[in-house]
N, C-alpha and C positions, 0 to 999 in steps of 0.2 A: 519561094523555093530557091535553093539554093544552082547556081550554074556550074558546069561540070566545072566549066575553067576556074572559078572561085575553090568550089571542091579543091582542087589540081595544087593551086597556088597552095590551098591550109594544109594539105597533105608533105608541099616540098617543104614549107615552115617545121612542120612537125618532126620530117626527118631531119633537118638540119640541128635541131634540136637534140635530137637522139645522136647523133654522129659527135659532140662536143665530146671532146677529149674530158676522161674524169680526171685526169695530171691537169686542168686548168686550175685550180682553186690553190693546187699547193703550190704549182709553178707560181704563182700570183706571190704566194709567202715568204716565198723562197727567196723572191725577187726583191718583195720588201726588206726581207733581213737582213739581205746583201747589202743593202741601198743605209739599214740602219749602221748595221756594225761599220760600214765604209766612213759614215759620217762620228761615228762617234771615234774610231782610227785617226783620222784628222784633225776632230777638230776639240776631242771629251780626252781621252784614254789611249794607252797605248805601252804593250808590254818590253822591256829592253832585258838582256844579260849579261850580266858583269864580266868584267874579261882582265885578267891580269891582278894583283896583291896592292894595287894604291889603294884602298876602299878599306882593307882589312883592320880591325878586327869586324868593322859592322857589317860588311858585305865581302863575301867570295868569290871566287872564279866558277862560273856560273849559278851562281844565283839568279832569280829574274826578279824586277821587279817592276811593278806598276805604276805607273808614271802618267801624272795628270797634267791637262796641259788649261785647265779654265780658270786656274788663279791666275797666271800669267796676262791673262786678256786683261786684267784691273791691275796690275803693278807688278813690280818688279819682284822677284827671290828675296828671301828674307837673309840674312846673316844664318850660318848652318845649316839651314837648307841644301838637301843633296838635291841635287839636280842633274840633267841629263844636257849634255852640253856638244855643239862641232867645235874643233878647233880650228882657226881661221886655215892654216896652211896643212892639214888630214883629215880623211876622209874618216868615217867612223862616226860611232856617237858617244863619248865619253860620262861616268858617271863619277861627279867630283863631291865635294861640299863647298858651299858660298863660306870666304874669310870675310874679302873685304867688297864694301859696297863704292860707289861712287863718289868723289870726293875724299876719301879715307886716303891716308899715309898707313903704310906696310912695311913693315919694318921683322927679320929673323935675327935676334941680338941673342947671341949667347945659348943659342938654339930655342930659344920663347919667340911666338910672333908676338907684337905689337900694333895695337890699334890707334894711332895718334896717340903715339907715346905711352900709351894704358896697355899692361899686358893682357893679353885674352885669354876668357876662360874657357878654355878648350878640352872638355871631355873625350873627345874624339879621339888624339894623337894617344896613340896606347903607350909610345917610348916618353913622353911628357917633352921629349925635346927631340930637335933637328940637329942633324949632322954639321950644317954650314951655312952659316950666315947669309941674309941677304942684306940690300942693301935700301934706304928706305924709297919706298916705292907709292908713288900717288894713283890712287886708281880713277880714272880717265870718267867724264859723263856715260851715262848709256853704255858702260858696261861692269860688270863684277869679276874679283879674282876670286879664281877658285883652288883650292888646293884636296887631293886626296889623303884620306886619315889615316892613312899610313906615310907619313908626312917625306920619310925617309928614301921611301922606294914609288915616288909618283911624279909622274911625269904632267905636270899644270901650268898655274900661270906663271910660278916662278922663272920658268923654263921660258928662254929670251922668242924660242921660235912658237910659242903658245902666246901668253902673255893676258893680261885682262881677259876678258871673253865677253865681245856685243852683246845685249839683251836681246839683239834678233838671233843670236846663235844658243838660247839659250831653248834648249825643247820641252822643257818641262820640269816636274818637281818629282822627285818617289815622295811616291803614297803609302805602300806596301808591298814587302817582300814577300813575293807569293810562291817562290821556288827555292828550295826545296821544301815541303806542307811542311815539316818537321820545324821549320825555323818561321813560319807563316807570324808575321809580325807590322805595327804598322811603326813605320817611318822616323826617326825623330832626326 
């Protein structure tokens, strides 16, 4: 037979039972999704918006796009590759294209850049050519120069207070331009 006090005890069990909050299961979900989206924010993905005409014709003043950050973890930006970059000396987060890699001489001769002496084929620059020369420039280990495709009106590495841009300043790559749906395209 059972004792009252045993009774007592399964009876306080059972209400405690009944008393659980039924927001516990989703609060549980909730909590995971936060926990997922926060990790993939960091360390997968993560959305930025263009700001200002250096990017133009391929990107505009806001645009967003989707910017991945897991090829970086095995190498470095590819030549072309738009990327989302700090600039050492402002705050902000800049969306440029890779010209020149590491080791590479940079050269704007006659308004063409130059790759080690080889002109580059540059689809991007919509004028085909630069206002003003630069002068030939070696880009540094462990970092890439980057220039905006509107080669004319951007402010980058050529710019003495920018200049190369570290690989640890470098935060990622677009993947796809996700704003505005109308333009929804992926990356090249």
């Amino acid at each position: 037979m059972e004792s009252r006090q045993s009774r007592r005890r399964n009876r306080r069990t059972e209400d405690r039972k009944e008393y659980r909050s039924p927001l516990g299961p989703y609060l549980r979900t909730i909590l995971v999704a936060v926990v997922i989206a926060l990790l993939l924010r960091t360390l997968v993905v993560f959305a930025v918006a263009v700001e200002g005409p250096s990017m133009e014709p391929t990107l505009h003043t806001s645009d967003v796009v989707m910017v991945e950050k897991v090829s970086l973890y095995f190498g470095a930006p590819n030549r072309m590759d738009i990327v989302i970059v700090e600039y050492p000396n402002r705050s902000g987060l800049f969306v440029k294209r890779v010209i020149g890699l590491p080791g590479e001489t940079l050269e704007v001769r006659e308004g063409r850049v130059y790759v080690d002496g080889t002109p580059l084929d540059d689809p991007y620059n919509p004028d085909g050519t630069m206002a003003r020369d630069m002068e030939p420039v070696t880009v540094p280990p462990g970092t890439v120069f980057v220039m905006g495709d509107n080669r004319n009106h951007s402010m980058d590495s050529r710019d003495e207070t920018v200049g190369p841009i570290p690989l640890e300043k470098v935060r990622g790559k677009g993947l796809v331009l996700i704003w505005p749906l109308n333009k929804l395209k992926i990356l090249e």
